[in-house]
The first five atom37 places (N, CA, C, CB, O) and aatype in JSON, in Angstrom:
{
  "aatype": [20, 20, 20, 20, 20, 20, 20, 20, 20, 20, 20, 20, 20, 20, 20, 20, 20, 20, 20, 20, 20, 20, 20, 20, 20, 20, 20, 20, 20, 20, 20, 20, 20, 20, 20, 20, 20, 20, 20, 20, 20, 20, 20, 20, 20, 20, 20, 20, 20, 20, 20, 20, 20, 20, 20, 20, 20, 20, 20, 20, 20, 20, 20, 20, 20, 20, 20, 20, 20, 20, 20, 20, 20, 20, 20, 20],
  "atom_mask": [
    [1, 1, 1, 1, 1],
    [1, 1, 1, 1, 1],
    [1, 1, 1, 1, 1],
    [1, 1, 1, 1, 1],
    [1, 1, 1, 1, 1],
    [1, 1, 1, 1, 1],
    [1, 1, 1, 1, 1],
    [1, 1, 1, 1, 1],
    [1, 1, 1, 1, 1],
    [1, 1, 1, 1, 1],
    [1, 1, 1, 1, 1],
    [1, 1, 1, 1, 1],
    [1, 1, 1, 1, 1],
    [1, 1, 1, 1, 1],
    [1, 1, 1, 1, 1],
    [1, 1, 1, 1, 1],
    [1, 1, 1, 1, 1],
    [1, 1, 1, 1, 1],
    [1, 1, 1, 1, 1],
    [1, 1, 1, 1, 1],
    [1, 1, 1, 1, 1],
    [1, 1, 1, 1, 1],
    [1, 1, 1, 1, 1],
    [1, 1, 1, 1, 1],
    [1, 1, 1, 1, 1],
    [1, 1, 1, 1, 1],
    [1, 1, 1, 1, 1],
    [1, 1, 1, 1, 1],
    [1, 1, 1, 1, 1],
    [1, 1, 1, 1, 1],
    [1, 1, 1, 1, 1],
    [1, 1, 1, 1, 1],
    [1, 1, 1, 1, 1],
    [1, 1, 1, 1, 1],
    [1, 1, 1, 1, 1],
    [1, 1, 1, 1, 1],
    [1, 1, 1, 1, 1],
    [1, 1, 1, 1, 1],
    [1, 1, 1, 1, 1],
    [1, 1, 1, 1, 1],
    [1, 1, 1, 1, 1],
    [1, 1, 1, 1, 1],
    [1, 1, 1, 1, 1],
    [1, 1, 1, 1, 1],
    [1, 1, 1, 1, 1],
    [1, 1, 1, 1, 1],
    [1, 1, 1, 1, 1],
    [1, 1, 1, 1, 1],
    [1, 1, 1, 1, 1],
    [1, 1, 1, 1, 1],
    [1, 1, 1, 1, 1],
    [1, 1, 1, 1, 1],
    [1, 1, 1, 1, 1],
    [1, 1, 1, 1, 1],
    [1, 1, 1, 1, 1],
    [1, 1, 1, 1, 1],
    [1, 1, 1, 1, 1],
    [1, 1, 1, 1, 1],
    [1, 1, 1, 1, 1],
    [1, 1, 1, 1, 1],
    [1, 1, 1, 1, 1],
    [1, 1, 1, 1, 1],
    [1, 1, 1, 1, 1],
    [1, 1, 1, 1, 1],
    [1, 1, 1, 1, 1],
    [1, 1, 1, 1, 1],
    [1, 1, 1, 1, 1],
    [1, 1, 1, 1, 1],
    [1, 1, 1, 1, 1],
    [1, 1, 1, 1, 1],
    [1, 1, 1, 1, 1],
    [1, 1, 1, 1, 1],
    [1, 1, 1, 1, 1],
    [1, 1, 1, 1, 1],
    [1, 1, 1, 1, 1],
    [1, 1, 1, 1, 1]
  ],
  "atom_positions": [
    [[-13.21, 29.41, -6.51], [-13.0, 28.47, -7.58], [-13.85, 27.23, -7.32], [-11.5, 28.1, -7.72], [-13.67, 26.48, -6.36]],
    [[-14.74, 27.09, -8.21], [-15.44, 25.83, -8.22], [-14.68, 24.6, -8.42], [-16.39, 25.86, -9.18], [-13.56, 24.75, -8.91]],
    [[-15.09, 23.32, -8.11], [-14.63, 22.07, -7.92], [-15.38, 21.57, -9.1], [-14.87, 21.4, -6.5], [-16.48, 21.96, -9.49]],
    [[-14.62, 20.63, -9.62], [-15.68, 19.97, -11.17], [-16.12, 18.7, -9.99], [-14.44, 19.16, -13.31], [-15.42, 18.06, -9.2]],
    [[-17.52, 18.68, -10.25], [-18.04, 17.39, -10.24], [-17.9, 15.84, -10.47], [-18.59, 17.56, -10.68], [-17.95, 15.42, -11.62]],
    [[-17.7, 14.86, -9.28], [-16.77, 13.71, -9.51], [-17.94, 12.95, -10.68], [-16.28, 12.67, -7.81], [-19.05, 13.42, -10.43]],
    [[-17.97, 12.35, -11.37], [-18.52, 11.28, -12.22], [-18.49, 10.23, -11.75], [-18.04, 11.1, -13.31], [-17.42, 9.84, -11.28]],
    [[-19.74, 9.33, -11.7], [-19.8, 8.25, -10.92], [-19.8, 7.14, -12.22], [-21.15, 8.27, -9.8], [-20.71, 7.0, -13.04]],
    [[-18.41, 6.37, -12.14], [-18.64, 5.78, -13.37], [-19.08, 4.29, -13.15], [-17.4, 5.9, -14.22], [-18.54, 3.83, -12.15]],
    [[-19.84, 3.48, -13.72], [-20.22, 2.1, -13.45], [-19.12, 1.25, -14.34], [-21.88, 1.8, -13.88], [-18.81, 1.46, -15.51]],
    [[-18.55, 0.13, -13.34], [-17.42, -0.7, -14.01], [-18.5, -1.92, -13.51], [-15.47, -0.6, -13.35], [-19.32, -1.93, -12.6]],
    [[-18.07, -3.09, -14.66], [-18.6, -4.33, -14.55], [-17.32, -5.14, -15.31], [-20.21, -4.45, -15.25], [-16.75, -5.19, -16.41]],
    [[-17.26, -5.75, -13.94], [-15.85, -6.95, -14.74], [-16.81, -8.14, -15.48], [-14.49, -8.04, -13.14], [-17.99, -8.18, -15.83]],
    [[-15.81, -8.97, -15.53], [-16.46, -10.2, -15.93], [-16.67, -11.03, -14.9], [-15.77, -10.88, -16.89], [-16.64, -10.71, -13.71]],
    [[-16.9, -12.2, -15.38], [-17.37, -13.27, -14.05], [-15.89, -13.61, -13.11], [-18.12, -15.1, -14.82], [-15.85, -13.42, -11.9]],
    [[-14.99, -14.02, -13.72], [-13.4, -14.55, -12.91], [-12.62, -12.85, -12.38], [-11.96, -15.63, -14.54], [-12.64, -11.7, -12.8]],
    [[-12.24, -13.31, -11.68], [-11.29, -12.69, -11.04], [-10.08, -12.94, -10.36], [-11.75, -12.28, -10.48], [-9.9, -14.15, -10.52]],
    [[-9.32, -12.58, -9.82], [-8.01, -13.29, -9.47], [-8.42, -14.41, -8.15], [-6.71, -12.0, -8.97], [-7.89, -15.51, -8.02]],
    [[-8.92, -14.14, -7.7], [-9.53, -15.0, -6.59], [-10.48, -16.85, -7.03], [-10.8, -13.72, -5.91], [-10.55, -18.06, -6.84]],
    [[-10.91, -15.79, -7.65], [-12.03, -17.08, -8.13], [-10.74, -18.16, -9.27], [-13.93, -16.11, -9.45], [-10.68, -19.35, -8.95]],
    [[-9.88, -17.74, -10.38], [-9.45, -18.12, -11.16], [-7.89, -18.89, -10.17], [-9.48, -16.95, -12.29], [-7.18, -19.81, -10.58]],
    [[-7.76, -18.22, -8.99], [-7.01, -19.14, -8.15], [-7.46, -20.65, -7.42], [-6.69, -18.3, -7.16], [-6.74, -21.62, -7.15]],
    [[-8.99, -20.45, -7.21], [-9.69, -21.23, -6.57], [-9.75, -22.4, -7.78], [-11.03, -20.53, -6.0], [-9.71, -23.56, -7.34]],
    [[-9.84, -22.25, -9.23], [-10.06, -23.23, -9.78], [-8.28, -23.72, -9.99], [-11.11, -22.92, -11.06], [-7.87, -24.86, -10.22]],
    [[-7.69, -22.8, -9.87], [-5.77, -23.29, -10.08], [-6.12, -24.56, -8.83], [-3.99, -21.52, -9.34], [-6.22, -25.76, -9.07]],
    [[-6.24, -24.04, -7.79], [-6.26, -24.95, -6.76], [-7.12, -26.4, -7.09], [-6.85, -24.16, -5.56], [-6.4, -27.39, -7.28]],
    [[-8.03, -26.52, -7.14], [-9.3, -27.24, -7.26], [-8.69, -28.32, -8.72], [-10.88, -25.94, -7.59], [-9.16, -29.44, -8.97]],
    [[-7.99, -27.89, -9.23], [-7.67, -28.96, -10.46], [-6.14, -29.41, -9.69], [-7.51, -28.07, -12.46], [-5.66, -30.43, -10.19]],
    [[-5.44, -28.89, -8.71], [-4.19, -29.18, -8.56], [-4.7, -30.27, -7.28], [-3.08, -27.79, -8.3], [-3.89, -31.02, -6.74]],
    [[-6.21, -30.22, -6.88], [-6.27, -31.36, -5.63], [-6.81, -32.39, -6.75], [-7.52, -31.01, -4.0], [-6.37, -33.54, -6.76]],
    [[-7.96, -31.89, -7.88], [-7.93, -33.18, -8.56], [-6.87, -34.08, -9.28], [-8.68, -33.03, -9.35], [-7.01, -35.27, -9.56]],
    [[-5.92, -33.38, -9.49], [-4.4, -34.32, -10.19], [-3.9, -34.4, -9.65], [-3.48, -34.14, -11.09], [-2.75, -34.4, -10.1]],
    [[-4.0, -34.54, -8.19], [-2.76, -35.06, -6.87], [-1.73, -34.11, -6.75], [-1.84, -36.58, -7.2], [-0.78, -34.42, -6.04]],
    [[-1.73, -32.79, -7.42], [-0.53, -31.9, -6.87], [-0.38, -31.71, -5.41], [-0.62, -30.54, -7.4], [0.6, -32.26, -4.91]],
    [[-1.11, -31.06, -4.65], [-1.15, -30.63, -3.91], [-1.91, -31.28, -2.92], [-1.29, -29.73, -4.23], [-2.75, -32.05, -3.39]],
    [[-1.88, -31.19, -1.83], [-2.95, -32.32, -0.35], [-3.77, -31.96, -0.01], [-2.57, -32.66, 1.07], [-4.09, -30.79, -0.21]],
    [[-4.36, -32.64, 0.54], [-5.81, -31.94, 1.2], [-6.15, -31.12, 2.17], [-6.53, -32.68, 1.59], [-7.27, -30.99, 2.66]],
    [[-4.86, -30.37, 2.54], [-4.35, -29.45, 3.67], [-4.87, -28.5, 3.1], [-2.84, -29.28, 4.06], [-5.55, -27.72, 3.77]],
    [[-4.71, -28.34, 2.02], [-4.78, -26.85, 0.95], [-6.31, -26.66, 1.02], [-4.18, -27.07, -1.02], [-6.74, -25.51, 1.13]],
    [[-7.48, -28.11, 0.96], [-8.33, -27.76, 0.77], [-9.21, -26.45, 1.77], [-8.68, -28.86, 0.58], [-10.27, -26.12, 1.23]],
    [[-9.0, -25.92, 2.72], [-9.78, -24.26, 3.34], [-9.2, -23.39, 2.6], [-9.51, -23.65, 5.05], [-9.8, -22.37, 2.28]],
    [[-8.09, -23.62, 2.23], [-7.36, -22.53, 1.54], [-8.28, -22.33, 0.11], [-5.61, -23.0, 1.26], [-8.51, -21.2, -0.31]],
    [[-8.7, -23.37, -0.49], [-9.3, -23.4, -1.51], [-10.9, -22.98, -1.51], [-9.02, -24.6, -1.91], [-11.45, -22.29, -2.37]],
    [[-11.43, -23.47, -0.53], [-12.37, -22.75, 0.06], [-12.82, -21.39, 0.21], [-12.25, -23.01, 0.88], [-13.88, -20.77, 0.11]],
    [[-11.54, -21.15, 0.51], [-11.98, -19.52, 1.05], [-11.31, -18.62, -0.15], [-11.16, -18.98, 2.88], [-11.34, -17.38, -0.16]],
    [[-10.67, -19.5, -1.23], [-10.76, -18.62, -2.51], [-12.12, -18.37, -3.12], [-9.95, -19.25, -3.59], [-12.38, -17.21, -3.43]],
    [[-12.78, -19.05, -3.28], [-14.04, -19.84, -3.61], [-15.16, -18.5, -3.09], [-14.17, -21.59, -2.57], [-16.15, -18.12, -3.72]],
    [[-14.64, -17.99, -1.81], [-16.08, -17.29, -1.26], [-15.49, -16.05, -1.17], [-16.86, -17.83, 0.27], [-16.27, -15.1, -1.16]],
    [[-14.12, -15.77, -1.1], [-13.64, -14.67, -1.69], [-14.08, -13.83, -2.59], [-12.83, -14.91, -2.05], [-14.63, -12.73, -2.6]],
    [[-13.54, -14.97, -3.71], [-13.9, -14.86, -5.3], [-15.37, -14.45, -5.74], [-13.65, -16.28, -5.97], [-15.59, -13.78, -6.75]],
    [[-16.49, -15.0, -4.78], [-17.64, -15.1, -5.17], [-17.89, -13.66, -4.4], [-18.43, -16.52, -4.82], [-18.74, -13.01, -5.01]],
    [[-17.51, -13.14, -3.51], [-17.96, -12.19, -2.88], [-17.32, -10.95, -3.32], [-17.86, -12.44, -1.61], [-17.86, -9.85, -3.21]],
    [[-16.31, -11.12, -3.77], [-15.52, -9.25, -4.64], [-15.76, -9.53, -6.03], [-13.28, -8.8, -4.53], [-14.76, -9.62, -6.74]],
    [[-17.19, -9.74, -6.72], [-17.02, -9.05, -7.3], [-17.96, -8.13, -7.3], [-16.73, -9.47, -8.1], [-19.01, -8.19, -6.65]],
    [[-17.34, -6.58, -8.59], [-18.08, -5.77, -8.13], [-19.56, -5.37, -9.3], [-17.04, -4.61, -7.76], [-19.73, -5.34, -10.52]],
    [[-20.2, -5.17, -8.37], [-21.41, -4.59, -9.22], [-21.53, -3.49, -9.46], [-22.49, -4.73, -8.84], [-21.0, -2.5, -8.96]],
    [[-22.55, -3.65, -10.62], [-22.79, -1.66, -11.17], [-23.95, -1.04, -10.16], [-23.67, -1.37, -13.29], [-24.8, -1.65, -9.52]],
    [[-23.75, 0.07, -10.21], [-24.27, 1.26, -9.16], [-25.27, 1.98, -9.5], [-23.36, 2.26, -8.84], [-24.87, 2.91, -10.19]],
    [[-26.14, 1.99, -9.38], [-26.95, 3.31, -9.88], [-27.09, 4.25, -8.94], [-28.33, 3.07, -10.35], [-27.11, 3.88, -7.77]],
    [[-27.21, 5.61, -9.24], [-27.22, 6.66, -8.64], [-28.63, 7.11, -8.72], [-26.26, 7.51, -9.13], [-28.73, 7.77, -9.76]],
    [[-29.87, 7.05, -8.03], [-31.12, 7.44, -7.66], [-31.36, 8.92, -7.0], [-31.53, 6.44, -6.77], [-30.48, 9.25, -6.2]],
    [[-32.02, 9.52, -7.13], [-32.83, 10.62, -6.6], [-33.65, 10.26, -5.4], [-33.73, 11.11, -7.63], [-34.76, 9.78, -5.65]],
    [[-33.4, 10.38, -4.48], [-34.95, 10.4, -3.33], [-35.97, 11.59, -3.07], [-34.49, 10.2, -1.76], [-35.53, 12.74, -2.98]],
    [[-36.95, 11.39, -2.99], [-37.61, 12.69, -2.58], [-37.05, 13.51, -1.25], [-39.09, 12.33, -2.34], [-36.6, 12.91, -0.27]],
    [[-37.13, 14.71, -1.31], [-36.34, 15.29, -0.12], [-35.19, 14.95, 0.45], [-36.93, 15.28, 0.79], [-35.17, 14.8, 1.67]],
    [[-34.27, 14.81, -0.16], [-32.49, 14.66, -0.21], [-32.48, 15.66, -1.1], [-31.59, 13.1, -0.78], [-33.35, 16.0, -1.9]],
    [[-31.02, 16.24, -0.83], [-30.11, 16.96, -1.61], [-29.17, 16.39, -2.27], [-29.56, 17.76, -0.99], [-28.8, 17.06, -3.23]],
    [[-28.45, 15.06, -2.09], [-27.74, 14.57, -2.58], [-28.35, 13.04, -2.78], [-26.64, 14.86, -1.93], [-29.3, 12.69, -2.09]],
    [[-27.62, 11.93, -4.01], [-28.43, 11.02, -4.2], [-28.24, 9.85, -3.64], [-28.56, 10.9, -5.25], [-27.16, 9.86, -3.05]],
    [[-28.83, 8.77, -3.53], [-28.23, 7.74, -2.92], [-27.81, 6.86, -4.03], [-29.1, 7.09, -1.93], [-28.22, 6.86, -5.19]],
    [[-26.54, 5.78, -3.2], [-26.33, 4.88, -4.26], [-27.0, 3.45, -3.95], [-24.82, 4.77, -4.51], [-27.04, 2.91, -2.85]],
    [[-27.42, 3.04, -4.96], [-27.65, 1.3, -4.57], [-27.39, 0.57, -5.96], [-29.48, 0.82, -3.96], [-27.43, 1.0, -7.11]],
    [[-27.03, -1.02, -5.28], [-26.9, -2.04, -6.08], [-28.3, -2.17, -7.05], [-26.58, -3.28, -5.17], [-28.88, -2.17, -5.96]],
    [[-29.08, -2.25, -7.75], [-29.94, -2.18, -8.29], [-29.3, -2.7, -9.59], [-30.57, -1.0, -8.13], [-28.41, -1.99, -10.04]],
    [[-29.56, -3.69, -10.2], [-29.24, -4.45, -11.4], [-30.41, -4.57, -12.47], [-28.83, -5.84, -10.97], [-30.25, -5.31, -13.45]],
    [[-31.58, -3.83, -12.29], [-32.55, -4.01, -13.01], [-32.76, -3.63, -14.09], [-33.26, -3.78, -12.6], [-33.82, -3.92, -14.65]]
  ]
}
């Protein structure tokens, strides 16, 4: 019995994500005095979190002499 072939599907979110959209919760709660400046690494590291998951689309390439393909980030 053959196996069906997985489909490589390309997802592209938008720009915010839960990370990044926390980092600005934070970032307006140090500009209106909610919260102290203790918070600020915490806010920080939403910031590079946020900036770093998100995900990009994939393309699936052919190489010469492979059997199977490679994937790369390629946005072009």
């Amino acid at each position: 019995m053959k196996l069906p072939e997985l489909k490589q599907e390309a997802f592209t979110p938008g720009v915010l994500n839960v990370f990044s959209l926390g980092a600005i919760s934070f970032t307006w709660a140090h500009f209106l005095g909610l919260i102290s400046l203790y918070w600020l690494p915490v806010t920080i590291i939403f910031y590079v979190i946020g900036y770093g998951s998100e995900i990009t689309r994939t393309n699936k390439i052919e190489l010469p002499g492979t059997k199977n393909g490679w994937t790369t980030n390629n946005n072009r």
